[in-house]
C-alpha positions in Angstrom: 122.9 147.8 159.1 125.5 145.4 158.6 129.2 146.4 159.1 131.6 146.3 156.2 134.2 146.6 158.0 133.5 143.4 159.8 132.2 141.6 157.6 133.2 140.4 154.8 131.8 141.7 151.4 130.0 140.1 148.7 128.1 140.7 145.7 124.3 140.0 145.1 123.3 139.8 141.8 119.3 140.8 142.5 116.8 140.8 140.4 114.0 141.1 142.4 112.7 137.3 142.2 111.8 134.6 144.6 115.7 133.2 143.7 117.8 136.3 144.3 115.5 137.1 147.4 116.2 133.7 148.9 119.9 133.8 147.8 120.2 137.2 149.3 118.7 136.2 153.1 121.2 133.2 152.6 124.0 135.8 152.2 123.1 137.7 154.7 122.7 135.1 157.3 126.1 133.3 156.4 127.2 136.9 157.3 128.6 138.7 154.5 128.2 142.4 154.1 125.8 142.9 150.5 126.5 145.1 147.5 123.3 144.5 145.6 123.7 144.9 141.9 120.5 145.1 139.7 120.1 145.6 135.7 117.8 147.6 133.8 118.7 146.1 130.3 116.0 146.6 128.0 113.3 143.9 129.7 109.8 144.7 129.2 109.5 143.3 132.8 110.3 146.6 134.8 108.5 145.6 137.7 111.3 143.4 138.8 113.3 146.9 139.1 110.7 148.1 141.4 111.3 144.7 143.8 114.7 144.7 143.9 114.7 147.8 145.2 112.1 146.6 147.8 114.4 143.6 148.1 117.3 145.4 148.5 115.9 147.6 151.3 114.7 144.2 153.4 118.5 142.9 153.1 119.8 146.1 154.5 122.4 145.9 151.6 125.8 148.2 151.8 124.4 149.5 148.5 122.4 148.9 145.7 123.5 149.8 142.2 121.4 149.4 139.4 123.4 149.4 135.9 122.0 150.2 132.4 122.6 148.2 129.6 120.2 147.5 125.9 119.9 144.1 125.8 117.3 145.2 123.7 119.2 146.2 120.6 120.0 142.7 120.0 116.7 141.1 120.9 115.8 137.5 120.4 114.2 136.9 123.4 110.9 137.4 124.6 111.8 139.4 127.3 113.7 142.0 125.0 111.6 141.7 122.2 108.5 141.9 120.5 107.8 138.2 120.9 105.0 136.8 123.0 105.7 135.3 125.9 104.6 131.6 125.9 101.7 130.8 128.6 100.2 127.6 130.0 102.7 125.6 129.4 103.2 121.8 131.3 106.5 120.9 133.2 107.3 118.7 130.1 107.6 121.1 127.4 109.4 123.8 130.3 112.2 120.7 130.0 112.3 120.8 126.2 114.9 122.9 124.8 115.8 126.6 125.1 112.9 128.6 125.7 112.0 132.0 123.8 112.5 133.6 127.4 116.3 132.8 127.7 117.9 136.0 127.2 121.4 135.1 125.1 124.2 135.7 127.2 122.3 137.4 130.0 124.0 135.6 133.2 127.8 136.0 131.9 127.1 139.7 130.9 125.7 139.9 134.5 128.4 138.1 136.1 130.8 140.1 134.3 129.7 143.1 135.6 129.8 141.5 138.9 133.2 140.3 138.4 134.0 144.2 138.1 132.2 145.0 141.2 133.8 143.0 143.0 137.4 143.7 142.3 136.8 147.4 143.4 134.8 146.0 146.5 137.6 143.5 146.9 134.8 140.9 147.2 135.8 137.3 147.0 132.0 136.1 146.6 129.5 136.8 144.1 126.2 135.2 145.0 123.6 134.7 142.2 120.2 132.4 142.1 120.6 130.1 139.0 118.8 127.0 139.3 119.0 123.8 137.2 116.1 122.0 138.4 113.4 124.6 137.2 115.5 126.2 134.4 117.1 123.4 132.9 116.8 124.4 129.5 118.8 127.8 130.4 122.5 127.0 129.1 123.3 129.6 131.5 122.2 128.1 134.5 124.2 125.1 134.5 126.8 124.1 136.8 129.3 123.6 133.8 128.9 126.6 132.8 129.4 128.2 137.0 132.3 126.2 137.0 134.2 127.4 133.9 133.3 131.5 134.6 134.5 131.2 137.9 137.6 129.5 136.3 137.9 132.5 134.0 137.1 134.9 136.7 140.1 133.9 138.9 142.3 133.7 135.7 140.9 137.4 134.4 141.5 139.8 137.3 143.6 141.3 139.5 141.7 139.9 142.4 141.8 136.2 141.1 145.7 136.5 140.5 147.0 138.2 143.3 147.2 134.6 145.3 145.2 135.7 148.7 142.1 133.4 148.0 140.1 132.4 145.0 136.9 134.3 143.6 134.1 132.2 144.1 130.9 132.3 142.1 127.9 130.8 145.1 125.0 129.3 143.9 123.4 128.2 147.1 120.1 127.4 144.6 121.5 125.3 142.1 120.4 121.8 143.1 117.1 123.0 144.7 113.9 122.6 143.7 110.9 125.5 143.8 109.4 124.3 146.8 112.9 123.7 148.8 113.5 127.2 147.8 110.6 128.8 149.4 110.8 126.8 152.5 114.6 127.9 152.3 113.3 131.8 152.7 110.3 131.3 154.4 112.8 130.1 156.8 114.9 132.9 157.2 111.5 135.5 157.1 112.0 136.4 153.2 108.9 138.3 152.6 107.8 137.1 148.9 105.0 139.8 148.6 108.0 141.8 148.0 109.3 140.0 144.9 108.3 139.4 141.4 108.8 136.1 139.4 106.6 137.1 136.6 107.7 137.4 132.5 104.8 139.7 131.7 102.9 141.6 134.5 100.5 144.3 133.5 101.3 147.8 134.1 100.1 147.8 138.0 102.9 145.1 138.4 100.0 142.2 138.9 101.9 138.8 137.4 99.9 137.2 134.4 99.7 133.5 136.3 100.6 131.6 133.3 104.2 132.0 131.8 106.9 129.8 132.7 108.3 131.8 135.7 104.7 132.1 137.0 103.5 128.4 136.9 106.8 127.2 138.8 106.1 129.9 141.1 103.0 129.0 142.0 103.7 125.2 142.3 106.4 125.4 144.6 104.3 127.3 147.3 101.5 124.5 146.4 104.3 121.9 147.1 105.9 123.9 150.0 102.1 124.6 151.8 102.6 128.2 152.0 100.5 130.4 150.5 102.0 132.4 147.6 101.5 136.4 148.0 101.5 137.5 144.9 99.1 139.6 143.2 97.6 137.7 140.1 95.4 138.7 137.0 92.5 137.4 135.8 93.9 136.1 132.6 
């Protein structure tokens, strides 16, 4: 297991994904110590609870908290909601406007609770797996918007004032495409059979092979020439 009190800690926001998997070897091999933190806020995904664990276990992480919030009780998203999850759809109409799978506010309620795990860690780093090539359409994915939390994180805590370095927000993923990314992990011997990209697998965890997350999956192994492990209904 890795040594805390040699290396230095970070945060690893994990969802169980291709992304936070890849982001989380990356971590590991630039040498910082992991505190995983996952979310179980109301998705009707749980499955990706179930791989981060698995995730977290292949990292040999310090720890892995998982925290419980209802992002539920405000819905208006089809991941908290009773809304369908789109399916089939082409790269083009991935690129046009917000999808119905953007959970509002998800990523700076995430990083928030990050930012408070890391002032108790005394973490300077919080590593998380946005992407603006594939999830463009995601306002917060965007490196404007990385820029001005990390801004406010340095300006909001303890940590960020008391003038011994600046809080940094790491998006090694951000410019990357699918395909990069999975050569990126295959790389450093990420085992994908462990994660889950999918918006609605069935209750056995098996991915439905046609939402958004799904589709972009699946073309960047085609485009990387690796074969893609997951476990796929007939849909």
């Amino acid at each position: 297991m890795t040594n805390d009190t040699v290396s230095p800690p970070a945060i690893l926001l994990l969802s169980g994904g291709l992304d936070s998997a890849t982001v989380g070897a990356m971590a590991r091999a630039d040498g910082f110590a992991l505190h995983a933190l996952s979310f179980d806020y109301g998705q009707r995904h749980k499955a990706e609870l179930q791989a981060a664990d698995r995730v977290a276990k292949s990292l040999d992480v310090v720890e892995h908290k998982v925290a419980h919030i209802d992002l539920a009780l405000f819905g208006g998203s089809a991941l908290t909601a009773d809304i369908d999850v789109p399916k089939g759809r082409s790269t083009k109409e991935m690129d046009t406007g917000i999808p119905i799978t953007y959970v509002p506010a998800r990523n700076t309620i995430f990083l928030s609770y990050a930012l408070a795990f890391a002032e108790v860690r005394k973490a300077r780093h919080i590593f998380i797996g946005v992407n603006a090539v594939d999830f463009s359409g995601y306002p917060d994915c965007r490196p404007d918007y990385i820029k001005a939390f990390q801004e406010m994180a340095n300006l909001a805590t303890s940590l960020g004032r008391s003038g011994e370095g600046r809080i940094e927000i790491r998006t090694p993923l951000l410019h990357m495409s699918k395909a990069e990314i999975v050569l990126a992990g295959t790389r450093l011997d990420v085992d994908y059979a462990q994660t889950t990209s999918c918006y609605d697998p069935d209750d056995q965890g098996r991915a439905c092979g046609g939402c958004d997350a799904c589709l972009l999956r699946r073309e960047g192994f085609e485009s990387a020439r690796i074969s893609d492990p997951t476990r796929y209904r007939d849909i």
